[in-house]
N, C-alpha and C positions, 0 to 999 in steps of 0.2 A: 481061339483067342482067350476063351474063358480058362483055359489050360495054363496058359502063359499069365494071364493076372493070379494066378491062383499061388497062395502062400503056402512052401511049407508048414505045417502042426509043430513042427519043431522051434523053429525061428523065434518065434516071441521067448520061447522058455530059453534060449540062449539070450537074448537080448536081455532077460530079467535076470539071469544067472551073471550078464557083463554087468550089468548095473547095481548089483546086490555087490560084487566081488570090488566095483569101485569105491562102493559105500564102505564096505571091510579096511579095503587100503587107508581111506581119507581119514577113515577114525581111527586108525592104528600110528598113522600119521599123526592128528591131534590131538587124540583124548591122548593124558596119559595113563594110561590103561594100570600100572601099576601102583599109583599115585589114586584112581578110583578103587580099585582092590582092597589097597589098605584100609583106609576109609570104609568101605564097605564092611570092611572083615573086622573093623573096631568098632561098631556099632555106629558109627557117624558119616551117613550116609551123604554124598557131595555127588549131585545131578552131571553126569557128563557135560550135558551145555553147559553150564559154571565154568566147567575147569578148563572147557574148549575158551569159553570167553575171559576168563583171567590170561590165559596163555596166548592168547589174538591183544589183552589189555597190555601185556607185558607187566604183569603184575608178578612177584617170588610166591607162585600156588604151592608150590611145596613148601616153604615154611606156615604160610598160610594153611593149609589142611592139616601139617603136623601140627598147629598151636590150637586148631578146631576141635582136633581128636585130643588135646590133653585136657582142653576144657570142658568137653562132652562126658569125659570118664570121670572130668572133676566133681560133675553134675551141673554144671554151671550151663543154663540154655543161652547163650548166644549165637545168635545167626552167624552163618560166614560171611555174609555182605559185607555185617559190620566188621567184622575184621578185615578186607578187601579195602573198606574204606577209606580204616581208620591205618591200613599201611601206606594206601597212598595222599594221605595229607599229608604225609611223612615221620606218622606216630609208631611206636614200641609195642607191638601188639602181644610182644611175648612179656613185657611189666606189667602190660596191662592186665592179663590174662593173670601172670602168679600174684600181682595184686588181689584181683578177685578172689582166685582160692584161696590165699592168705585170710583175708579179710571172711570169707563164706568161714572159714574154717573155725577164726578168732570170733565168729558170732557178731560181725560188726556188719554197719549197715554202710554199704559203701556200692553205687549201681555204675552202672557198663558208661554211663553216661559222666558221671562225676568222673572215672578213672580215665576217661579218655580226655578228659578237659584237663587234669592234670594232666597228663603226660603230655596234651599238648601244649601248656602252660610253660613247659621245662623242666619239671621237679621231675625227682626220681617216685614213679607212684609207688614203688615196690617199699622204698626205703621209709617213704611216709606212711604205710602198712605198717612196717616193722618198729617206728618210731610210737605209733601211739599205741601199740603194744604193749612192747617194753621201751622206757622213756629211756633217754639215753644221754651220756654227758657231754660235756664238753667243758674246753677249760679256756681264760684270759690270758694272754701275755703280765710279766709284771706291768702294774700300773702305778707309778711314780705320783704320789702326791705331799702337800705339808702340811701337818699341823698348824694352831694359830700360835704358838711360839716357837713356830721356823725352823723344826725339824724335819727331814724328810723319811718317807715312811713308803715302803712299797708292798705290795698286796698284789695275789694270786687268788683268785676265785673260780671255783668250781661250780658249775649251773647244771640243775640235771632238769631237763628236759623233754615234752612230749609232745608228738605231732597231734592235728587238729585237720581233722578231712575235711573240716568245712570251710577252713580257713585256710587251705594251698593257694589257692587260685587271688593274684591281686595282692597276694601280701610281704611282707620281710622275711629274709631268713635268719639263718644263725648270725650274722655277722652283724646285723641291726643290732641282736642281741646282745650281742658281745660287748660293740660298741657302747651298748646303755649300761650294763652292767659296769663297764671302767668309768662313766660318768659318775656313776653312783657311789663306786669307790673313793673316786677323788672327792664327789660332794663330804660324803661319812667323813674321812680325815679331816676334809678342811673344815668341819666345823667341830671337832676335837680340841682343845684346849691344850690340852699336849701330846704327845706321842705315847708317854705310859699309859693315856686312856684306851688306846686304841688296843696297844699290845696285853693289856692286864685283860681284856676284854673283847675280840676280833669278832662276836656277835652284832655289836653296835652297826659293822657296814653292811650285812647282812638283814638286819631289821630296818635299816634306813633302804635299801637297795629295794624289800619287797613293798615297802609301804607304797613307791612309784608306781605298779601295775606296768613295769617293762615288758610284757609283753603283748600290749595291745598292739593289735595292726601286723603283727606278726604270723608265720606259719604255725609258732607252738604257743605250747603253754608250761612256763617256769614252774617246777614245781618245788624249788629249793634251788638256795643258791649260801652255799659253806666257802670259808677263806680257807683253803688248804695250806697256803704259804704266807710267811710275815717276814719282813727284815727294816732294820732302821738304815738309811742312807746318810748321810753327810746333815751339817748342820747351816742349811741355807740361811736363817734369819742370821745368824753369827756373822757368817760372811757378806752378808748381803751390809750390817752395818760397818763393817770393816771395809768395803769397797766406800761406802759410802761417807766414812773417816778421811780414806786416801784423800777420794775426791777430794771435799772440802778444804784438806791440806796442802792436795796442789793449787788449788782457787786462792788458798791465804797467801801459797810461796807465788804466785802469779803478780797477786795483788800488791803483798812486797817489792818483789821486784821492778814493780810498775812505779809502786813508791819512789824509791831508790832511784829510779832512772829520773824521776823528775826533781828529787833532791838535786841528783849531779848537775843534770841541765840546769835548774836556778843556779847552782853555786859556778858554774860557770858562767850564767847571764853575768852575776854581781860581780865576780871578777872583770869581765867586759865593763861593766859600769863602772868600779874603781878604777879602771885604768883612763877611761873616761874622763873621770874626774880628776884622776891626778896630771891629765894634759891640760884641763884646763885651769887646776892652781900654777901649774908653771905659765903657761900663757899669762895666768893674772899677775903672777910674782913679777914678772920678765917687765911687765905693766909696771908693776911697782918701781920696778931700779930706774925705769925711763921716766916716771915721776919726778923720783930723786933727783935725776938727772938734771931734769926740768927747771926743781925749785932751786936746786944749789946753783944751776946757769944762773935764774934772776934773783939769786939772793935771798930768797924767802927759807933756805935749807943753810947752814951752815956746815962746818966741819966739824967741828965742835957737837953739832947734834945729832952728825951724822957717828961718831963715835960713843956719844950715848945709848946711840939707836943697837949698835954693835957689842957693848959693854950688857945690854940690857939681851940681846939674844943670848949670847956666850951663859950670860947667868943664868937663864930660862935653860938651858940645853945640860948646865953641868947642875942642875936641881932634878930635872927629867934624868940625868945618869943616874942620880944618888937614891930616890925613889923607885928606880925602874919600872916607871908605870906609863912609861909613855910607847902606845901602840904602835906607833907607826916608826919607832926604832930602827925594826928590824927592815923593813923597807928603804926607812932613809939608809941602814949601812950598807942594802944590794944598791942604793941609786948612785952612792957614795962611787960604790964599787963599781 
Protein backbone atom coordinates (compact mmCIF):
# COMPACT_ATOMS: atom_id res chain seq x y z
CA UNK A 1 0.00 0.00 0.00
CA UNK A 2 2.75 2.24 1.02
CA UNK A 3 4.36 1.29 -2.46
CA UNK A 4 1.46 2.52 -4.42
CA UNK A 5 0.90 5.97 -2.29
CA UNK A 6 4.53 6.53 -2.89
CA UNK A 7 5.59 9.33 -5.35
CA UNK A 8 8.02 9.24 -7.89
CA UNK A 9 11.48 11.92 -6.83
CA UNK A 10 11.03 12.86 -10.34
CA UNK A 11 7.40 14.29 -10.62
CA UNK A 12 7.46 17.38 -8.66
CA UNK A 13 10.78 18.56 -10.83
CA UNK A 14 8.49 17.92 -13.78
CA UNK A 15 5.66 19.58 -12.46
CA UNK A 16 8.06 22.71 -11.58
CA UNK A 17 9.73 22.52 -14.96
CA UNK A 18 5.47 22.60 -16.45
CA UNK A 19 5.01 25.51 -14.50
CA UNK A 20 8.30 27.51 -14.97
CA UNK A 21 7.78 26.65 -18.96
CA UNK A 22 4.13 28.29 -18.58
CA UNK A 23 5.42 31.19 -16.87
CA UNK A 24 8.16 31.57 -19.99
CA UNK A 25 5.11 31.20 -22.48
CA UNK A 26 2.75 33.84 -20.48
CA UNK A 27 5.43 36.44 -20.37
CA UNK A 28 6.76 35.92 -23.85
CA UNK A 29 3.00 36.35 -24.48
CA UNK A 30 2.90 39.69 -22.65
CA UNK A 31 5.78 41.51 -21.75
CA UNK A 32 6.98 42.86 -24.66
CA UNK A 33 10.28 41.65 -24.39
CA UNK A 34 11.84 43.85 -26.92
CA UNK A 35 10.23 46.95 -25.98
CA UNK A 36 11.86 46.06 -22.14
CA UNK A 37 15.31 45.43 -23.94
CA UNK A 38 15.55 48.70 -25.42
CA UNK A 39 14.66 50.37 -22.49
CA UNK A 40 16.97 48.54 -20.56
CA UNK A 41 19.88 48.77 -23.00
CA UNK A 42 19.19 52.81 -22.95
CA UNK A 43 19.76 53.16 -19.62
CA UNK A 44 15.86 53.65 -18.79
CA UNK A 45 14.94 51.10 -17.12
CA UNK A 46 10.74 50.10 -17.54
CA UNK A 47 9.65 47.19 -14.78
CA UNK A 48 7.91 44.33 -16.89
CA UNK A 49 4.66 44.70 -14.72
CA UNK A 50 4.38 48.36 -16.23
CA UNK A 51 4.56 47.44 -19.65
CA UNK A 52 2.33 44.05 -18.90
CA UNK A 53 -0.14 46.68 -17.24
CA UNK A 54 -0.12 49.47 -19.98
CA UNK A 55 -0.60 46.72 -22.45
CA UNK A 56 -3.79 44.89 -20.23
CA UNK A 57 -4.52 49.24 -19.98
CA UNK A 58 -4.52 49.49 -23.72
CA UNK A 59 -2.45 52.33 -23.49
CA UNK A 60 0.47 53.07 -27.04
CA UNK A 61 3.74 51.72 -24.46
CA UNK A 62 5.67 52.02 -27.34
CA UNK A 63 5.48 55.46 -28.02
CA UNK A 64 5.36 55.87 -24.33
CA UNK A 65 8.80 54.09 -23.40
CA UNK A 66 10.16 55.65 -26.82
CA UNK A 67 9.31 59.41 -25.34
CA UNK A 68 10.74 58.01 -21.67
CA UNK A 69 14.01 57.08 -23.16
CA UNK A 70 14.38 60.44 -25.06
CA UNK A 71 13.69 62.23 -22.00
CA UNK A 72 15.99 60.12 -19.80
CA UNK A 73 19.08 60.79 -22.15
CA UNK A 74 17.66 64.39 -22.11
CA UNK A 75 18.41 64.13 -18.44
CA UNK A 76 15.02 65.28 -17.77
CA UNK A 77 13.68 62.81 -14.49
CA UNK A 78 10.19 62.12 -15.17
CA UNK A 79 8.42 59.18 -14.12
CA UNK A 80 6.74 57.09 -16.89
CA UNK A 81 3.38 57.03 -14.90
CA UNK A 82 3.35 60.48 -15.80
CA UNK A 83 3.59 60.04 -19.14
CA UNK A 84 0.97 57.07 -19.00
CA UNK A 85 -1.19 59.64 -17.56
CA UNK A 86 -0.81 62.38 -19.19
CA UNK A 87 -1.46 60.33 -22.68
CA UNK A 88 -4.49 59.06 -21.52
CA UNK A 89 -6.31 62.42 -20.54
CA UNK A 90 -5.58 62.73 -24.00
CA UNK A 91 -2.36 65.07 -23.81
CA UNK A 92 0.91 65.32 -26.43
CA UNK A 93 3.34 63.62 -24.44
CA UNK A 94 5.98 63.94 -27.20
CA UNK A 95 5.43 68.46 -26.97
CA UNK A 96 5.39 68.02 -23.82
CA UNK A 97 8.57 66.22 -23.36
CA UNK A 98 10.58 68.46 -26.38
CA UNK A 99 8.94 71.34 -24.45
CA UNK A 100 10.91 70.37 -21.53
CA UNK A 101 14.26 69.77 -23.30
CA UNK A 102 13.65 73.05 -25.08
CA UNK A 103 13.13 74.83 -22.19
CA UNK A 104 15.95 72.77 -19.81
CA UNK A 105 18.26 73.60 -22.57
CA UNK A 106 17.24 77.60 -23.02
CA UNK A 107 17.90 77.65 -19.05
CA UNK A 108 14.17 78.45 -18.59
CA UNK A 109 12.10 77.50 -15.79
CA UNK A 110 9.32 75.70 -17.01
CA UNK A 111 8.20 72.08 -14.74
CA UNK A 112 6.46 68.75 -16.07
CA UNK A 113 3.34 70.17 -14.36
CA UNK A 114 2.91 73.64 -15.95
CA UNK A 115 3.77 71.89 -19.52
CA UNK A 116 1.20 69.50 -19.05
CA UNK A 117 -1.50 72.08 -18.14
CA UNK A 118 -0.73 73.81 -21.31
CA UNK A 119 -0.86 71.17 -23.47
CA UNK A 120 -3.94 70.38 -21.96
CA UNK A 121 -5.19 73.97 -22.09
CA UNK A 122 -4.94 73.51 -26.13
CA UNK A 123 -1.83 75.74 -26.87
CA UNK A 124 1.02 74.21 -28.64
CA UNK A 125 3.58 73.95 -25.44
CA UNK A 126 6.32 73.32 -27.89
CA UNK A 127 5.60 76.64 -29.95
CA UNK A 128 5.23 78.59 -26.68
CA UNK A 129 8.89 77.38 -25.80
CA UNK A 130 10.09 78.44 -28.94
CA UNK A 131 8.08 81.86 -28.76
CA UNK A 132 9.44 83.20 -25.63
CA UNK A 133 12.73 82.39 -26.95
CA UNK A 134 12.79 83.93 -29.95
CA UNK A 135 9.80 86.33 -30.12
CA UNK A 136 8.18 86.23 -33.19
CA UNK A 137 6.00 88.31 -35.65
CA UNK A 138 3.17 88.52 -36.96
CA UNK A 139 1.26 90.96 -39.08
CA UNK A 140 -2.59 92.94 -39.46
CA UNK A 141 -4.70 92.87 -42.33
CA UNK A 142 -5.03 96.59 -44.00
CA UNK A 143 -7.02 98.61 -41.47
CA UNK A 144 -9.13 101.25 -43.06
CA UNK A 145 -9.53 104.32 -41.10
CA UNK A 146 -10.21 108.49 -41.48
CA UNK A 147 -8.86 111.24 -40.47
CA UNK A 148 -10.77 114.33 -38.88
CA UNK A 149 -10.91 116.01 -42.35
CA UNK A 150 -12.36 112.94 -44.14
CA UNK A 151 -9.70 111.25 -45.77
CA UNK A 152 -9.19 107.83 -45.73
CA UNK A 153 -6.09 106.29 -44.80
CA UNK A 154 -5.03 102.57 -44.51
CA UNK A 155 -2.30 101.02 -42.30
CA UNK A 156 -0.43 97.68 -42.06
CA UNK A 157 1.17 96.97 -38.70
CA UNK A 158 3.77 94.72 -37.92
CA UNK A 159 3.70 93.39 -33.95
CA UNK A 160 6.63 91.30 -32.79
CA UNK A 161 5.93 89.25 -30.13
CA UNK A 162 6.81 87.03 -27.18
CA UNK A 163 5.33 84.01 -25.31
CA UNK A 164 4.86 84.29 -21.48
CA UNK A 165 4.68 80.70 -19.65
CA UNK A 166 2.79 81.94 -17.00
CA UNK A 167 0.35 83.32 -18.82
CA UNK A 168 -0.82 80.16 -21.50
CA UNK A 169 -3.32 79.01 -19.45
CA UNK A 170 -6.81 81.26 -19.26
CA UNK A 171 -5.60 83.77 -21.58
CA UNK A 172 -5.92 85.55 -25.38
CA UNK A 173 -4.10 84.61 -28.17
CA UNK A 174 -2.70 86.33 -31.28
CA UNK A 175 -5.95 87.25 -32.67
CA UNK A 176 -7.13 89.23 -29.38
CA UNK A 177 -3.91 90.91 -30.47
CA UNK A 178 -4.44 91.67 -33.68
CA UNK A 179 -7.83 92.76 -33.11
CA UNK A 180 -6.42 95.44 -30.48
CA UNK A 181 -3.75 96.53 -32.48
CA UNK A 182 -6.47 97.50 -35.73
CA UNK A 183 -8.50 99.30 -32.86
CA UNK A 184 -5.53 101.27 -32.15
CA UNK A 185 -4.90 102.05 -35.65
CA UNK A 186 -8.14 103.34 -36.43
CA UNK A 187 -8.06 105.32 -32.88
CA UNK A 188 -4.32 107.00 -34.01
CA UNK A 189 -5.85 108.24 -37.51
CA UNK A 190 -9.09 109.18 -36.22
CA UNK A 191 -7.75 111.69 -34.01
CA UNK A 192 -5.16 112.97 -36.69
CA UNK A 193 -6.30 116.24 -38.00
CA UNK A 194 -5.43 115.19 -41.48
CA UNK A 195 -3.96 112.62 -43.36
CA UNK A 196 -0.43 114.38 -43.95
CA UNK A 197 0.01 113.94 -40.15
CA UNK A 198 -0.06 110.56 -40.23
CA UNK A 199 1.87 109.79 -43.59
CA UNK A 200 4.75 112.69 -42.69
CA UNK A 201 5.01 110.60 -39.47
CA UNK A 202 3.48 106.77 -39.23
CA UNK A 203 5.26 106.57 -35.48
CA UNK A 204 2.17 108.57 -34.10
CA UNK A 205 -0.06 105.11 -34.29
CA UNK A 206 2.70 103.14 -32.96
CA UNK A 207 3.05 105.38 -29.82
CA UNK A 208 -0.52 105.72 -29.42
CA UNK A 209 -1.03 101.86 -29.97
CA UNK A 210 1.74 101.06 -26.97
CA UNK A 211 0.59 103.57 -24.65
CA UNK A 212 -2.85 101.05 -24.27
CA UNK A 213 -0.94 98.06 -22.73
CA UNK A 214 -2.66 95.60 -25.55
CA UNK A 215 -1.36 92.98 -24.21
CA UNK A 216 -2.88 92.51 -20.99
CA UNK A 217 -4.90 89.30 -20.49
CA UNK A 218 -3.13 87.76 -23.28
CA UNK A 219 -0.64 84.67 -23.98
CA UNK A 220 2.27 87.33 -24.99
CA UNK A 221 3.96 90.11 -24.41
CA UNK A 222 4.26 92.97 -27.36
CA UNK A 223 7.29 93.94 -27.57
CA UNK A 224 7.18 96.40 -30.53
CA UNK A 225 4.59 97.09 -32.93
CA UNK A 226 6.27 99.30 -36.54
CA UNK A 227 3.62 100.29 -39.63
CA UNK A 228 5.27 98.47 -42.31
CA UNK A 229 2.72 99.53 -44.84
CA UNK A 230 0.75 103.21 -45.59
CA UNK A 231 -1.59 104.09 -48.46
CA UNK A 232 -4.21 106.94 -48.74
CA UNK A 233 -7.77 105.81 -49.78
CA UNK A 234 -10.56 107.73 -51.29
CA UNK A 235 -11.86 111.05 -50.00
CA UNK A 236 -14.85 110.14 -47.64
CA UNK A 237 -15.54 113.55 -45.96
CA UNK A 238 -15.85 115.02 -49.74
CA UNK A 239 -18.20 112.56 -50.76
CA UNK A 240 -19.93 112.21 -47.70
CA UNK A 241 -21.06 116.07 -48.18
CA UNK A 242 -21.85 115.63 -51.75
CA UNK A 243 -24.18 112.81 -50.94
CA UNK A 244 -25.45 114.86 -48.44
CA UNK A 245 -25.85 118.13 -51.15
CA UNK A 246 -27.82 115.42 -53.45
CA UNK A 247 -30.08 114.73 -50.61
CA UNK A 248 -31.05 117.96 -49.69
CA UNK A 249 -31.52 118.81 -53.46
CA UNK A 250 -33.80 116.11 -53.87
CA UNK A 251 -35.92 117.21 -50.29
CA UNK A 252 -36.06 121.01 -52.23
CA UNK A 253 -37.12 119.30 -55.72
CA UNK A 254 -39.60 117.14 -53.63
CA UNK A 255 -40.72 120.17 -51.68
CA UNK A 256 -41.24 122.10 -55.14
CA UNK A 257 -42.97 119.68 -56.52
CA UNK A 258 -45.25 119.43 -53.59
CA UNK A 259 -45.50 123.14 -54.17
CA UNK A 260 -46.56 123.00 -57.67
CA UNK A 261 -49.05 120.53 -57.15
CA UNK A 262 -50.98 122.64 -54.69
CA UNK A 263 -50.51 125.65 -56.91
CA UNK A 264 -52.47 123.65 -59.74
CA UNK A 265 -55.06 122.26 -57.27
CA UNK A 266 -55.94 126.07 -56.02
CA UNK A 267 -55.86 127.18 -59.45
CA UNK A 268 -58.12 124.71 -60.51
CA UNK A 269 -60.37 125.13 -57.16
CA UNK A 270 -60.70 129.08 -58.44
CA UNK A 271 -61.58 128.24 -61.79
CA UNK A 272 -64.44 125.89 -60.17
CA UNK A 273 -65.28 129.00 -58.32
CA UNK A 274 -65.36 131.47 -61.18
CA UNK A 275 -67.45 129.21 -63.08
CA UNK A 276 -69.60 129.26 -60.02
CA UNK A 277 -69.85 132.56 -59.98
CA UNK A 278 -70.41 133.42 -63.39
CA UNK A 279 -73.77 130.93 -63.23
CA UNK A 280 -74.90 132.73 -60.70
CA UNK A 281 -74.38 136.54 -62.46
CA UNK A 282 -76.48 134.86 -65.24
CA UNK A 283 -79.09 133.50 -62.83
CA UNK A 284 -79.04 137.21 -61.42
CA UNK A 285 -78.98 138.96 -65.00
CA UNK A 286 -81.89 136.50 -66.36
CA UNK A 287 -83.40 138.18 -62.65
CA UNK A 288 -82.76 141.36 -64.13
CA UNK A 289 -84.60 141.13 -67.74
CA UNK A 290 -87.63 139.49 -65.64
CA UNK A 291 -87.54 142.63 -63.55
CA UNK A 292 -87.57 144.75 -66.67
CA UNK A 293 -90.23 142.75 -67.71
CA UNK A 294 -92.14 143.35 -64.69
CA UNK A 295 -91.97 147.15 -64.47
CA UNK A 296 -92.38 148.02 -68.22
CA UNK A 297 -95.79 145.36 -67.83
CA UNK A 298 -97.00 148.07 -64.88
CA UNK A 299 -95.63 150.97 -66.18
CA UNK A 300 -93.05 151.89 -63.80
CA UNK A 301 -90.11 150.99 -66.89
CA UNK A 302 -90.74 152.86 -70.07
CA UNK A 303 -89.31 152.31 -73.49
CA UNK A 304 -87.76 155.11 -73.63
CA UNK A 305 -85.64 154.14 -70.48
CA UNK A 306 -85.26 151.07 -71.46
CA UNK A 307 -83.25 152.51 -74.60
CA UNK A 308 -81.30 154.59 -72.33
CA UNK A 309 -80.57 151.81 -70.39
CA UNK A 310 -79.16 150.16 -73.92
CA UNK A 311 -77.47 153.47 -75.34
CA UNK A 312 -75.63 153.54 -71.72
CA UNK A 313 -74.31 149.80 -72.02
CA UNK A 314 -73.24 150.02 -75.80
CA UNK A 315 -71.13 153.08 -74.39
CA UNK A 316 -69.71 151.29 -71.42
CA UNK A 317 -68.55 148.29 -73.76
CA UNK A 318 -67.20 150.56 -76.73
CA UNK A 319 -64.94 152.66 -73.94
CA UNK A 320 -63.98 149.10 -72.32
CA UNK A 321 -62.82 148.37 -76.30
CA UNK A 322 -60.99 151.54 -76.54
CA UNK A 323 -58.95 151.20 -73.24
CA UNK A 324 -58.67 147.40 -73.40
CA UNK A 325 -58.69 147.02 -69.85
CA UNK A 326 -61.53 145.16 -69.41
CA UNK A 327 -60.82 141.49 -67.83
CA UNK A 328 -63.41 139.64 -68.50
CA UNK A 329 -63.28 140.51 -72.49
CA UNK A 330 -61.92 137.63 -73.37
CA UNK A 331 -64.37 135.47 -71.54
CA UNK A 332 -67.22 137.45 -72.75
CA UNK A 333 -65.87 136.75 -76.54
CA UNK A 334 -65.59 132.54 -75.69
CA UNK A 335 -69.43 133.07 -74.10
CA UNK A 336 -70.07 135.26 -77.04
CA UNK A 337 -68.92 132.34 -79.04
Amino acid sequence: MSNLLSVPSWVPLVIALVILLVLLIAMFILVPLNIWFRALASGAHVSMARLVGMKLRKVDYKKIVNIYIVSQKAGLKIPISELETHLMAGGDIEKVVDALIASHSAKMELTLEEAKAIDLAGRDVVEAVKTSVTPKVIKTNWVEAIARNGVQVKAIAQVTIRAKLDRQIGTADTETILARVGEGIVTAIGKANTHTEIMADPAIISKTILKDNLDRHTAYEILSVDICDIDIGENIGARLKIEDAESKKKIAQAAAEERKAQAIALEQEMRAKTQEMKAIVLASESEVHKAMATAMKNGKFGVMDYYKLQNMVADTNMRNSISNTDPNKKNKNEDDR
